[in-house]
C-alpha positions as CSV (number, residue, x, y, z in Angstrom):
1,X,110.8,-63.8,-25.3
2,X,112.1,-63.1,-28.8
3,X,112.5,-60.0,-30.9
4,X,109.9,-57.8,-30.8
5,X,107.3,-59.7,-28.6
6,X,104.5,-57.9,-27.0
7,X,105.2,-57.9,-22.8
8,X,102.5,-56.2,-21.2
9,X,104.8,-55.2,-17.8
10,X,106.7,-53.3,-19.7
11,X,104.4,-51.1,-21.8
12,X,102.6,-50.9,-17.9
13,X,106.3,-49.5,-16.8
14,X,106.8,-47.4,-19.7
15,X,103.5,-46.2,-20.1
16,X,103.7,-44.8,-16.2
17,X,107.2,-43.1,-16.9
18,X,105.9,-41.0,-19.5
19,X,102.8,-40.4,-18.2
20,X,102.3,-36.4,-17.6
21,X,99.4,-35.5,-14.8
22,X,98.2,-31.9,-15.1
23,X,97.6,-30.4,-11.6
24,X,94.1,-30.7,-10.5
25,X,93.3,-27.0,-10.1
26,X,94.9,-25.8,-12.9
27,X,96.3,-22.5,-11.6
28,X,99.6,-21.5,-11.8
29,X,102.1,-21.1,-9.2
30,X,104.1,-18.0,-9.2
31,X,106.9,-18.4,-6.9
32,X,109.3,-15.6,-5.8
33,X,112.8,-14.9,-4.5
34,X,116.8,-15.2,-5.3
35,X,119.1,-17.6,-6.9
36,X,122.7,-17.2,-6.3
37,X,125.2,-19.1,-8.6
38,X,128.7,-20.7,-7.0
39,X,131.2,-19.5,-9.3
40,X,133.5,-22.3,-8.0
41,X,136.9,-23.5,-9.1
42,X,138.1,-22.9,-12.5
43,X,139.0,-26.4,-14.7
44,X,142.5,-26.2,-13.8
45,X,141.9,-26.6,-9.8
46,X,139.1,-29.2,-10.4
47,X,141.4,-31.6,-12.4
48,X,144.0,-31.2,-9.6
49,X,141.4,-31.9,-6.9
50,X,140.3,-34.7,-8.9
51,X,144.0,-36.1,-9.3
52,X,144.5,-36.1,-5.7
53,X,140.9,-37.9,-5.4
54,X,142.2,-40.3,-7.2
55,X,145.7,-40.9,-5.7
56,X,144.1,-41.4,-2.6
């Protein structure tokens, strides 16, 4: 297939990933309760984590 050739397949496969379907009632959905964050680590024990990841 050379440059810029026309393939059907893959218009079909990128065609479906950017396809966007509304929902089919159309309300909205309220939704309701907590999100907690994970501080974790600062950088400084990450890398070292990752360092002994590594050396392993």
């Amino acid at each position: 297939m050379g440059m810029g050739a026309y393939d059907e397949d893959e218009h079909e496969r990128r065609a479906e990933k950017t396809r966007v379907e509304a929902d089919a009632s159309g309300e909205r959905v309220d939704f309701r309760g907590d999100v907690e964050f994970d501080e974790g680590d600062d950088a400084d024990a990450l890398i070292e984590q990752f360092q002994q990841l590594r050396e392993n």
